[in-house]
N, C-alpha and C positions, 0 to 999 in steps of 0.2 A: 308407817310414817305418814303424817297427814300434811297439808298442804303448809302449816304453818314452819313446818320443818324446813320446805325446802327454799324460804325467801335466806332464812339467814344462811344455806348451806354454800347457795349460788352470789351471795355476800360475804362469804369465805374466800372464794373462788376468786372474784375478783379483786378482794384486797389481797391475795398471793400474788395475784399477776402484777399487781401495782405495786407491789415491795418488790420485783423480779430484778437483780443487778442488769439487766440488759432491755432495751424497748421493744415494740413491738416489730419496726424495722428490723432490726438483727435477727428476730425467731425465723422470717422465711428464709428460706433456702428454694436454691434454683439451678440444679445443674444442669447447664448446657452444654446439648448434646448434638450432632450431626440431623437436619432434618431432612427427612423423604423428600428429593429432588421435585417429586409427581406435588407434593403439600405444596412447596413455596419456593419462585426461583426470584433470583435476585440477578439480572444484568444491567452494562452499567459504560459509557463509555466516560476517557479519561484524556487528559492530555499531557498526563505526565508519562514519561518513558524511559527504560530502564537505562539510557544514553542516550542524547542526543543535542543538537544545538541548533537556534533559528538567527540566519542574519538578511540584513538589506541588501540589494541590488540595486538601486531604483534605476538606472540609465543604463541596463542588462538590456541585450535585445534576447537573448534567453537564459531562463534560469534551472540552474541544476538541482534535484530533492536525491537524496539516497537513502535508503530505504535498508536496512539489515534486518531480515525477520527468521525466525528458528520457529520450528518445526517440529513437535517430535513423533509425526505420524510420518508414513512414507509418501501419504499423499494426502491434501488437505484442500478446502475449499476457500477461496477468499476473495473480497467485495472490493474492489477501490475505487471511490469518487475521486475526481478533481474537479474545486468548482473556480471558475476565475471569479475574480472581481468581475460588479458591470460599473461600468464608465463609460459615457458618453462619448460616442465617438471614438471611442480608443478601440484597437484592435488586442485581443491577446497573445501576449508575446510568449513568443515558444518555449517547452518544458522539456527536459530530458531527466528523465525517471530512472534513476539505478537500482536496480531490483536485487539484491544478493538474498542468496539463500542454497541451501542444501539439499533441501526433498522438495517434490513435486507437489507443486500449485494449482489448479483449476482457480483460472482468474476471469471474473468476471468483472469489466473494466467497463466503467462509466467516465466519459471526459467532453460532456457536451461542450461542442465549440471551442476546444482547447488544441491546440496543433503538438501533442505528445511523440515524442521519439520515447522507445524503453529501450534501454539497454538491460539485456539479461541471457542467463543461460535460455538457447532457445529447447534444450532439453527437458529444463526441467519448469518452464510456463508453457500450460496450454490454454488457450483463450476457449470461456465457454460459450462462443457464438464468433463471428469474423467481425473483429473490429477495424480492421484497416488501420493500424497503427503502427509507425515505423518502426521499425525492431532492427538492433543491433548487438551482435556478440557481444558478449563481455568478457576481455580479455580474460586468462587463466589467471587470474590475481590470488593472493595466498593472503595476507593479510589487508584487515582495517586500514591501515597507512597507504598501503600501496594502491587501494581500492579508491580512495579519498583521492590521493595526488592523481589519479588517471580520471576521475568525474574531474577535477579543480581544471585539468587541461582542456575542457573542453567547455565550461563555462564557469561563473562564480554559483558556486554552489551556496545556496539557499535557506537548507533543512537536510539534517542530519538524522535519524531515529532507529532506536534496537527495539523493536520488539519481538515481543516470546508468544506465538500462540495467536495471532491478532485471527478476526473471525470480518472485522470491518474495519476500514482505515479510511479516514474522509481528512483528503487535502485541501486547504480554500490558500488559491494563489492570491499573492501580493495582499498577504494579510503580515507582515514584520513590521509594521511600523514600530520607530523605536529603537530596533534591532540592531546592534554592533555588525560593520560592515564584513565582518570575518566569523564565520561558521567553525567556533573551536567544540567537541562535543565533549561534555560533561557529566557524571553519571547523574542522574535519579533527573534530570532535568521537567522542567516544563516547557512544553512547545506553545502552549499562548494559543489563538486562535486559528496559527498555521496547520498543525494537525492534531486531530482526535482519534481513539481508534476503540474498540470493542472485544476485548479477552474472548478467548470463544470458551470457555470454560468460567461460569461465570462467579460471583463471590460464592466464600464458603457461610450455609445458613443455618444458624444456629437455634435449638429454640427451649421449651422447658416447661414444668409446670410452676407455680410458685405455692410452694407447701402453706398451706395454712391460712392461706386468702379467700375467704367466701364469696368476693364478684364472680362479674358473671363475665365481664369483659377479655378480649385478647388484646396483647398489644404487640406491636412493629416495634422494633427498635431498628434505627442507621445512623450509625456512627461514621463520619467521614472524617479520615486523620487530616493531618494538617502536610500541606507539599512545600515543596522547596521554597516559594517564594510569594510571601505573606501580600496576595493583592485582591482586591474586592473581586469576588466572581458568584453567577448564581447558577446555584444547583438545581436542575429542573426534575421533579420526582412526578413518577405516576404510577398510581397504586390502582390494580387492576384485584378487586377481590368477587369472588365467584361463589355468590351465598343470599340466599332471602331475607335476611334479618335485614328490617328498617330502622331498629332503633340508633341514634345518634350516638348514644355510650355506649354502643357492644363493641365497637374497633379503636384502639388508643393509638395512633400514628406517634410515635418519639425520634425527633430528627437533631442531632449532634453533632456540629461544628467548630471549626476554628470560630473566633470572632469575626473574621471576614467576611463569611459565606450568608448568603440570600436565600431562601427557598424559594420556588415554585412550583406550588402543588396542584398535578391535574389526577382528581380524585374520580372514580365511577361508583365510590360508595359513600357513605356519610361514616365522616370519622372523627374521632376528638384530635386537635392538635397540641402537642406541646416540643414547642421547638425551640433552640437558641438563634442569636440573632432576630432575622424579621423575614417574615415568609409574605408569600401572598398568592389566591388560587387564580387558576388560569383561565375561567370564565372573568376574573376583577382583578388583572395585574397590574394595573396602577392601584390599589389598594394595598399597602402594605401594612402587617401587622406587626406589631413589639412580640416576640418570643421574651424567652425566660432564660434566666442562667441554670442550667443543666452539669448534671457530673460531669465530668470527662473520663470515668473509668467505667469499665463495666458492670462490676457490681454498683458503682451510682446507678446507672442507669435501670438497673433490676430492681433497686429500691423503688426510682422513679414510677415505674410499672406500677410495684405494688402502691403506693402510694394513689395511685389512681386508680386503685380497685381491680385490677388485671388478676386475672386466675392463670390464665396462660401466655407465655409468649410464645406467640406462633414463629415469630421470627426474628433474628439478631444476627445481624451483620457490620461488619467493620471493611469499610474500604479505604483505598487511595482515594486522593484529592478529585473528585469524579464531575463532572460536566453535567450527568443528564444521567439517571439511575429509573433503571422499573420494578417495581415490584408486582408480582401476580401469586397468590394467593387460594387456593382450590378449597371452600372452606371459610366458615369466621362460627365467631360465638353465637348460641344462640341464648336469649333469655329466657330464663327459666325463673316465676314465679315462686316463692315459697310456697303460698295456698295453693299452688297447680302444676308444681312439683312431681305428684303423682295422682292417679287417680285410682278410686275405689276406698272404702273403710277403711282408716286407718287401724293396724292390727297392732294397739300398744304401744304407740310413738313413746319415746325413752327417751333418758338423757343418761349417758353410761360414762362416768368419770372413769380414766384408766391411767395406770399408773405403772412403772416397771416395779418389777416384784423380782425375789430371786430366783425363781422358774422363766420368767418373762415376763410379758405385758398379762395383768389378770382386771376382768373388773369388780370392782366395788358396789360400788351404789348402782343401781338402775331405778327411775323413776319415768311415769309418762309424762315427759316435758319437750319440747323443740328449740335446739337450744345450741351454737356452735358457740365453744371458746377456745382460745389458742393464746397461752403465756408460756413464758420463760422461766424455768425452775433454777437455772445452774447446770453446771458441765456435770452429768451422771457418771458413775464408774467407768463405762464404754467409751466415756470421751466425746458423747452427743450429748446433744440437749433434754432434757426431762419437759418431757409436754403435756399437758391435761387435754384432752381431746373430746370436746361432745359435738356427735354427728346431727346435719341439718338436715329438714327434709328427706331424710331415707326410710326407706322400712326399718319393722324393728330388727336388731343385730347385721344391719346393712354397713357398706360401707358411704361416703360421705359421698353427696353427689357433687361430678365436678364437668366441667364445658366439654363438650364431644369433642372427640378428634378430630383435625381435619379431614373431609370428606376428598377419600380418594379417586383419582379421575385416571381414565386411560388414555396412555402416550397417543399422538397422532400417529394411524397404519403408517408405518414408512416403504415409500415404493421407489422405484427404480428411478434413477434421473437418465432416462435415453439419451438425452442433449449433449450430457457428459459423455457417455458410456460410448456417443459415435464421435466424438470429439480425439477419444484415444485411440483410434485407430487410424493411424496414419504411417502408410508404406514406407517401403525400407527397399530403395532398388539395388539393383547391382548390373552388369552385365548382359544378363542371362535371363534375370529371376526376379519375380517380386514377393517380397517376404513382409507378413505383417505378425507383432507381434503384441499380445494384452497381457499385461499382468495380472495376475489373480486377485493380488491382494489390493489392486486398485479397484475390479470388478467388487468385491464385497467391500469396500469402503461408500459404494457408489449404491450399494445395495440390491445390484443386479442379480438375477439367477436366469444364465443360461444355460441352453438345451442345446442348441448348434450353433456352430461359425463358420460358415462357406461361401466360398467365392458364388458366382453365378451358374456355375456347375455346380447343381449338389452333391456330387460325387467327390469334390476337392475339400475336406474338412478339416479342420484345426485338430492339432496333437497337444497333449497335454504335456511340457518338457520344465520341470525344474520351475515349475510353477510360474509359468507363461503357457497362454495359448498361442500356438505358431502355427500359422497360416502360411504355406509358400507355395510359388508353382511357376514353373518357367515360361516366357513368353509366348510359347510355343502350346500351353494347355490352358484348362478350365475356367476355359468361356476368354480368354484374353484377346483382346481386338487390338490389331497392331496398324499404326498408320505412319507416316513418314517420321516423326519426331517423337511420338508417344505412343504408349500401351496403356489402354484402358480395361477397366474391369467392374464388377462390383460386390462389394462384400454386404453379406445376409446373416441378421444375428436373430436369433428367433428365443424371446422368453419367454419363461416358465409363467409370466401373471401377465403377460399380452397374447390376445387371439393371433395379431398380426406382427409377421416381423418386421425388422428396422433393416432401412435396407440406406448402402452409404457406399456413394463412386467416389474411385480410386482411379490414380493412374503414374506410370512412369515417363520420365522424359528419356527419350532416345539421341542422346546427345554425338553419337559413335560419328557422324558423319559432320559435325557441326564445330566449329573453331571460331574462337575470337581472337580480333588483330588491335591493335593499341598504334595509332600513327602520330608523329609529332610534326607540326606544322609551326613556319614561320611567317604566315600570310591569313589574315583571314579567308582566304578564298580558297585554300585547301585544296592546293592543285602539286603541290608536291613536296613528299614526305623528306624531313632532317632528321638525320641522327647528331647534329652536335648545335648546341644553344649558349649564349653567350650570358653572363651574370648582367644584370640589368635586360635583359633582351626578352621582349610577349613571345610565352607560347602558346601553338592553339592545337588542341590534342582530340581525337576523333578515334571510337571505338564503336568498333563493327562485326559483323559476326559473319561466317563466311557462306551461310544460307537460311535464309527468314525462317523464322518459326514462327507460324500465324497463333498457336494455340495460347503462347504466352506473350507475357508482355516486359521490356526490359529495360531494366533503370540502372544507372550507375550509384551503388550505396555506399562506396570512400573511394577514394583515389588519395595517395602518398607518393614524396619524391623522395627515396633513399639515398642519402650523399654519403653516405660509407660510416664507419665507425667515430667518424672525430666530429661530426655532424649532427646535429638533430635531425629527426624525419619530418621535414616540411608536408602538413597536412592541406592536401587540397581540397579535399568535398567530404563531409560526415554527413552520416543518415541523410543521404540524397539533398546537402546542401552546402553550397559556396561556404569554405571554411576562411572569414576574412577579407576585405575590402578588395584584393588583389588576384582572387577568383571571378569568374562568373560564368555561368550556365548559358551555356546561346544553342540557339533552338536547333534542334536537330535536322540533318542532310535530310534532301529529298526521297532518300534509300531507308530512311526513318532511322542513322546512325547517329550516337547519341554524341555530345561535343559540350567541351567547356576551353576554357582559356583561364593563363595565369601570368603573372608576371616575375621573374626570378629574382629573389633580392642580389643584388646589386655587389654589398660590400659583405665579404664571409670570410672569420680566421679559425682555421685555415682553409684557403681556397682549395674548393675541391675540383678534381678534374673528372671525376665519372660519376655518373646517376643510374638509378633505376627508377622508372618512373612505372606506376605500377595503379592497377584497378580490379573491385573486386564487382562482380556484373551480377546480378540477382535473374532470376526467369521467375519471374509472379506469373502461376495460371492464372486466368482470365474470370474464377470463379471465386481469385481472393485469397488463395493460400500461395507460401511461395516454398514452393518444389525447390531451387538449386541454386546454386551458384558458384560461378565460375570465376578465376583471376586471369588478367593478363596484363604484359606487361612488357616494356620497352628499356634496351639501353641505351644510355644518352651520355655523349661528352661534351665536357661541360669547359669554355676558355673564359679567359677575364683577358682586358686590356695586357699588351703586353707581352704575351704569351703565341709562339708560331703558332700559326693556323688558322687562325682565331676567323669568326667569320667581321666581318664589315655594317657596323650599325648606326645607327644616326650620330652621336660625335664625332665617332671616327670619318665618317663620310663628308661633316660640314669640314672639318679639320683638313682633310685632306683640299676638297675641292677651295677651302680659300686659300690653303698655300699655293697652288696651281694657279689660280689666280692672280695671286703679289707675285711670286716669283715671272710670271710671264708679264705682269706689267712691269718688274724691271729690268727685266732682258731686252722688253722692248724701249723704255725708254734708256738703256745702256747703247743698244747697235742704234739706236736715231741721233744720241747724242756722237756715236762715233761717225757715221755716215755724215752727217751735218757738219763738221770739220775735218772731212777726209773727201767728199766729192769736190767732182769740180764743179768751179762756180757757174752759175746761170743753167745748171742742169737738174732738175726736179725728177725726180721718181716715187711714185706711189709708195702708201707706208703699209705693209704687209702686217696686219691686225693677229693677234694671238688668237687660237680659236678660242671657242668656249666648249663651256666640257659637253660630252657627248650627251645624243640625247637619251641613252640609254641609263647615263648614270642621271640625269635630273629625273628622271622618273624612277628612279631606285631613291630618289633624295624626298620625292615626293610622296611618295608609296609609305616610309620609312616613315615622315612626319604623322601624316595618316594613321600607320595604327598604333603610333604612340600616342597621339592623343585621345585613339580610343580608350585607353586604358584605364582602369580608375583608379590607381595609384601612380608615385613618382617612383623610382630607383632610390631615393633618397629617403621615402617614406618606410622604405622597406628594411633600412639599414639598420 
């Protein structure tokens, strides 16, 4: 067959494809499949969360955030910033952080210049460096509700949020404007600018080849669905691709949004855009561009691809409403020339029409032409499409050449995090004994491989029990230095990819000889201890311990007053501070005993007659961690006006002294009136004057004035 044959054959060819019931859109196909993590990751942070709610405080002197995060490793790594506002001049006002959670955190907490209390299990955070940050138990709470109403009592709570999995969480305080003054939490919510956080496990990425497309191009696809609450925001993207090709059309970037959403794209390679809305790049963010209206299904979007000449998509993802998204990419297309395709003679380039047959695909015609075509014949028997296929640029009987795969790269070596790994060990005293114990399955989470674990006697070595390393040994052995208050030590862990071991002091506090006393004072000058305090009457309370311990150092972290069952428990000092106008902290005795003072409200139904007044005393070592803590506490009874016993306090004492006063000026002017008409006359006698009251009660009157007005509340304020 000579050449004149094959114009009208290949003019056949394309009037079938042109009669074809379906366009050329419909003939590709593209199924998306899971891509190699090593190809293409896709992370992404968001501010929507699976529950949560953000409200205002503004005239808060602290505000509360709670935090719910799930877990499903036993142990897991996690980043949290807090950033204040800056304002001039203004100081930032203090945060109390509720932390719940179930398994084991390594938190590595960032909160520059932010004065942070956490409240959390102190079991299950452990800080991955000493942040000096207040920590408070959290009580044994069972559910959400009951969690909520125990943060709400201690300040208006702020920010609400469940997350599943977080890898990074970034809070920006006194970011609610707007905000309803009550924190109800809602599912699927958006936190706004309050908080963002980072999946640790990042979207899922999908990707594909598209059958029948001759570019040469790859394309991105990011679909970002639409979130609860339709407000202008912009999504900041960066596309990190790892590849030499410079041409401008080898990479198709496809960016798909609600109508709300903004791009900003900071790119490190040249890519084509096609995006909805209006983007703009991050070298020229005041330069915005019009995008285009885009599918909103997936297959638009494949179409979209092809339509731009994509052979592959390297990647397709669909996320939540997202803030700020990366893409990295190991790989891109490269171009490939027809004429330089391949090199050397060509051996009988073809054009091989093929068609299904009843044995299978058989070909037909073979001629030397270079030639791809791809139509739509109709649904064949099989229930597929009927294709005419001639291959482009390949040798003869070749298959069709198409964009290389992504070029595969190897994970970064993963090594050991030491910082962590000394972080978890931390003693367990008792008695007798210091016992330390590692989990295993925290050691290989952390990616450690040890060799030994021993005290500073190498002879003292960790046992293997029930997958814990357990390190014990009594005070009395392997290398333990015992001094009046503590026992010191040090434990030596030696790995398997360090020449040197990691070596981390320990030690126990020796509390056997040591006691603390709880005293209640009526006087600031604390010269002698009450046991009974009157409703309205200052107390001033002084806690002391019965022999210094220089190696620690000692703060009072709550103090409560327990009025019995029919009462609420009046808070005096949380996370080492005045709880309410009617506390306050005064500086410690010259013995370095720590001391605060309160005022007892006044009016209470029903009046109670007995108290426990009660504290719970922290020993911080001196190097920043806090070893122990101790409660001690006092009984106290308690009178109101009225009531025998009671002691004598500024009302009672003016009250008294001006009756004593009237009453004696009319007894005297009673006996002058009767003397003055019952003497005889022209005989004068001196007039015997009432005393006045002693001077031991004016200085009990004066005393009394005094530290009432030191106070800084009234009785009435308190009511």
């Amino acid at each position: 067959m000579d050449r004149g044959t094959v114009t009208p054959l290949v003019a056949l060819l394309l009037a079938v494809c042109s009669l074809s019931p379906t366009n050329l859109a419909e003939t590709v196909h593209c199924d998306l499949q899971p891509v190699n993590p090593e190809g293409a990751q896709v992370t992404y942070f968001t501010s929507q969360v699976s529950e949560g709610c953000v409200a205002l405080a503004p005239n808060a002197s602290l505000e509360v955030h709670v935090l719910f995060l799930q877990f499903p490793r036993e142990v897991s790594e996690l980043k949290l910033t807090l950033q204040a506002a800056q304002r001039e001049g203004a100081q930032p006002r203090e945060v109390l952080l509720v932390f719940v959670l179930s398994k084991t955190v390594f938190l590595d907490l960032q909160a520059p210049g932010v004065p942070l209390h956490l409240a959390s299990n102190p079991k299950l955070v452990m800080f991955q460096e000493s942040s000096g940050v207040n920590r408070t138990e959290l009580p044994p709470l069972t559910s959400k509700s009951e969690i909520l109403h125990w943060a709400t009592s201690r300040g208006p709570v702020v920010s609400v949020a469940e997350l599943n999995d977080p890898q990074n969480i970034l809070i920006c305080l006194d970011q609610a404007q707007g905000s309803p003054p009550r924190c109800a939490p809602e599912p699927l919510a958006d936190m706004g600018p309050t908080l963002e956080w980072q999946p640790r496990i990042g979207a899922s990425v999908q990707g594909c080849r598209l059958e029948g497309v001759a570019g040469h191009k790859e394309a991105h696809i990011l679909r970002v669905l639409p979130g609860p609450e339709a407000r202008p925001r912009i999504v900041t993207v960066k596309v990190e691709l790892s590849c030499a090709s410079g041409d401008p059309d080898a990479t198709v970037l496809i960016l798909q949004g609600p109508p709300y959403v903004s791009w900003l794209i900071d790119a490190n390679h040249n890519v084509q855009i096609w995006t909805t809305g209006e983007y703009s790049f991050k070298i020229f963010p005041e330069k915005n561009i019009r995008g285009f209206v885009l599918p909103d299904t997936p297959q638009g979007l494949l179409g979209e691809a092809r339509k731009l000449n994509a052979s592959v998509v390297a990647s397709f993802v669909e996320l939540p409403l997202a803030n700020s998204v990366s893409l990295q990419a190991h790989g891109c297309a490269q171009v490939r020339p027809a004429a330089h395709a391949h090199s050397g003679p060509r051996a009988g380039p073809q054009v091989s029409v093929i068609t299904p047959g009843a044995g299978g695909w058989k070909s037909l015609i073979t001629f030397p032409f270079t030639l791809r075509l791809t139509c739509d014949l109709g649904p064949s028997r099989r229930g597929g499409a009927q294709t005419v296929r001639l291959p482009l640029c390949g040798p003869a009987g070749g298959a069709p050449a198409t964009s290389p795969a992504p070029a595969q790269t190897s994970p970064p070596r993963q090594t050991c995090d030491q910082m962590l790994l000394l972080s978890l060990i931390q003693p367990r005293c008792s008695d007798d004994a210091m016992t330390l114990e590692l989990s295993k399955d925290f050691v290989t989470t952390l990616r450690c491989a040890i060799s030994s674990l021993t005290f500073s006697d190498p002879s003292c070595q960790a046992t293997d029990r029930d997958g814990q390393l357990v390190l014990r040994s009594a005070y009395s052995g392997c290398g333990m230095k015992v001094t009046e208050n503590t026992v010191n030590n040090e434990v030596i862990v030696h790995l398997l990819t360090s020449p040197s071991p990691q070596r981390k002091k320990v030690h126990c506090i020796n509390l056997e000889h040591v006691s603390f006393q709880l005293g209640l004072y009526l006087s600031p000058h604390f010269l002698q201890a009450a046991h009974t305090i009157e409703l309205g009457q200052q107390g001033f309370v002084q806690v002391s311990s019965s022999s210094p311990v220089p190696e620690f150092m000692l703060r009072l972290d709550s103090c409560e007053l327990d009025l019995g069952p029919e009462a609420d428990k009046v808070e005096l000092i949380q996370n080492q501070m005045a709880k309410g106008s009617c506390v306050n902290l005064l500086s410690p005795s010259p013995d370095g005993d720590m001391r605060f003072s309160f005022l007892l409200r006044g009016y209470m139904v029903p009046t109670p007659t007995t108290g426990t007044l009660s504290c719970v005393i922290s020993l911080r070592h001196r190097n920043g961690s806090t070893d122990l803590q101790r409660t001690a506490s006092a009984r106290l009874n308690i009178v109101s006006p009225g009531m025998p016993g009671k002691t004598l306090v500024l009302p009672a004492v003016l009250g008294i002294t001006s009756g004593a006063f009237l009453i004696g000026a009319l007894l005297t002017a009673a006996l002058w009136c009767i003397y003055s008409h019952t003497r005889p006359p022209g005989k004068r006698e001196p007039v015997v004057a009432v005393a006045a009251p002693a001077s031991s009660e004016s200085s009990s009157t004066n005393h009394s004035i005094g530290s009432t007005q030191s106070t800084p509340c009234s009785t009435s304020s308190m009511a």
